[in-house]
C-alpha positions, 0 to 999 in steps of 0.5 A: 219495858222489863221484867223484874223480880222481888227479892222475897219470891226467891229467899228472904236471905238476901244474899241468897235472893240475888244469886236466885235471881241471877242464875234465872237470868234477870238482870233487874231486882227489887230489894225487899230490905229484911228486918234481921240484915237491916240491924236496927236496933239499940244503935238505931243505924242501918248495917251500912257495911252489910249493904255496901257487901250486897252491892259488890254482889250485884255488881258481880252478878250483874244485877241491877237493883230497880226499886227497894222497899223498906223493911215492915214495921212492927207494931212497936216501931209504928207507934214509936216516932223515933224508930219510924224515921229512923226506919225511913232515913236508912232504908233510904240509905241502903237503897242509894248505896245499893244503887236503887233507882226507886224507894218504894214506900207506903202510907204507913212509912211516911204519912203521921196518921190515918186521920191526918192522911184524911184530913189533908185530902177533905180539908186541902190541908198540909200534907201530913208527913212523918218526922223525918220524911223530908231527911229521908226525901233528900238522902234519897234525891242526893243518891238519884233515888226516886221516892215512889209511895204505893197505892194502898187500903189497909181496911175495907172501905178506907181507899187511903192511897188506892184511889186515882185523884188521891194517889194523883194528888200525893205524888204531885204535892209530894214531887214524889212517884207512884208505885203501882200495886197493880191488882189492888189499882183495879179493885178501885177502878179501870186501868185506863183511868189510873193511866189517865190520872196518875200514869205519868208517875209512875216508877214501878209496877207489880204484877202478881195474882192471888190464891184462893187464901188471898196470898200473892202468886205468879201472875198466869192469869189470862187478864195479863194480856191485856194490862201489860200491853196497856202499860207498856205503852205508858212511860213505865220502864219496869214491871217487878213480878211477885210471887211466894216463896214457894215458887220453884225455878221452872214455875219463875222461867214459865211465868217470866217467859209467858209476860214477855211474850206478851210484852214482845 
């Protein structure tokens, strides 16, 4: 299993994330796409060209990209049809011309409504999708990217996604993978059980702690030693590290090297 990183715990100047992350010597990123570099605007397109640039500097560098994640949506663009599939179809884009493996994507991205999302999980209806959505799934598919969604609750006591059977049955009616957001996976319910219910779906993993604040940091804490070896025996292929971007480079190495010991 790897180790990787995302872009945000380095620089949000993209650019700058992947010459971070190289010179620490990982050779697997994910790529938090940035509102600013993504350029939608009036001409409602994606900075093609931009990317094509980064994947130069990949190749280069000798960075691989694992997974990519869309750029947020701001409150216009969620309540705005056009610019949430817009959004979707060339974040899907950036990520098969950045040679992504994983197009890792939330609720919000992809699903019309919170109560839609709900209906179609009590009444076993259609899976209600944002417009767009299956453009963006086959952009994606045509570039060997899998889409993966995250499990998530954006409000206390409303699971969305961050339940096994709901994340078990998105991913199966969808054909798409899971992106285990792995601290919030163990506030619903034991590792074992996610593993049981949905570990073969898995594309990618997040292994972060939080400060007293609530703000994602590098994962030191001891209860790592025993998730990741869990994990590793499941068909997961890559663990992407979070942290903030306050992190200094001997806090990353410190952090990196502590998880694969543990992994070894």
């Amino acid at each position: 299993m790897q180790l990787a990183i995302d872009s945000n715990s380095l620089s949000q100047d993209t650019a700058a994330a992947i010459s971070r992350a190289a010179a620490l010597g990982f050779t697997m990123i994910e790529l938090n796409l940035q509102p600013a570099e993504f350029d939608y605007g009036y001409r409602r397109k994606v900075s093609a060209r931009f990317y094509r640039r980064l994947r130069e500097q990949l190749d280069s560098a000798g960075v691989s990209v694992w997974s990519v994640t869309p750029p947020p949506l701001n409150q216009r663009q969620m309540f705005f049809e056009r610019a949430r599939k817009d959004i979707l179809m060339g974040a899907a884009i950036a990520a098969g011309i950045l040679g992504a493996r994983v197009y890792a994507v939330e609720p919000a991205n992809i699903f019309s409504s919170e109560m839609a999302f709900n209906t179609y999980l009590r009444e076993r209806t259609a899976p209600p999708m944002v417009e767009g959505y299956d453009e963006s799934w086959v952009q994606a598919a045509n570039r060997q990217v899998s889409t993966a969604i995250l499990n998530i609750d954006y409000w206390m006591g409303i699971p969305l996604t961050n339940q096994v059977d709901h994340i078990k049955r998105v991913t199966e009616d969808l054909a798409i993978g899971w992106a285990m957001d792995i601290p919030m996976a163990l506030r619903r319910n034991t590792l074992a059980a996610w593993l049981e219910g949905a570990g073969k779906r898995m594309a990618v993993a997040y292994a972060y702690d939080l400060t007293e604040d609530g703000l994602p940091t590098l994962p030191t804490d001891e209860s790592w030693q025993q998730t990741l070896p869990a994990l590793a025996t499941s068909t997961l292929k890559t663990v992407v590290i979070r942290g903030g971007l306050g992190c200094s480079d001997e806090e990353i190495l410190a952090c990196r090297r502590a998880l694969q010991d543990i992994l070894s």
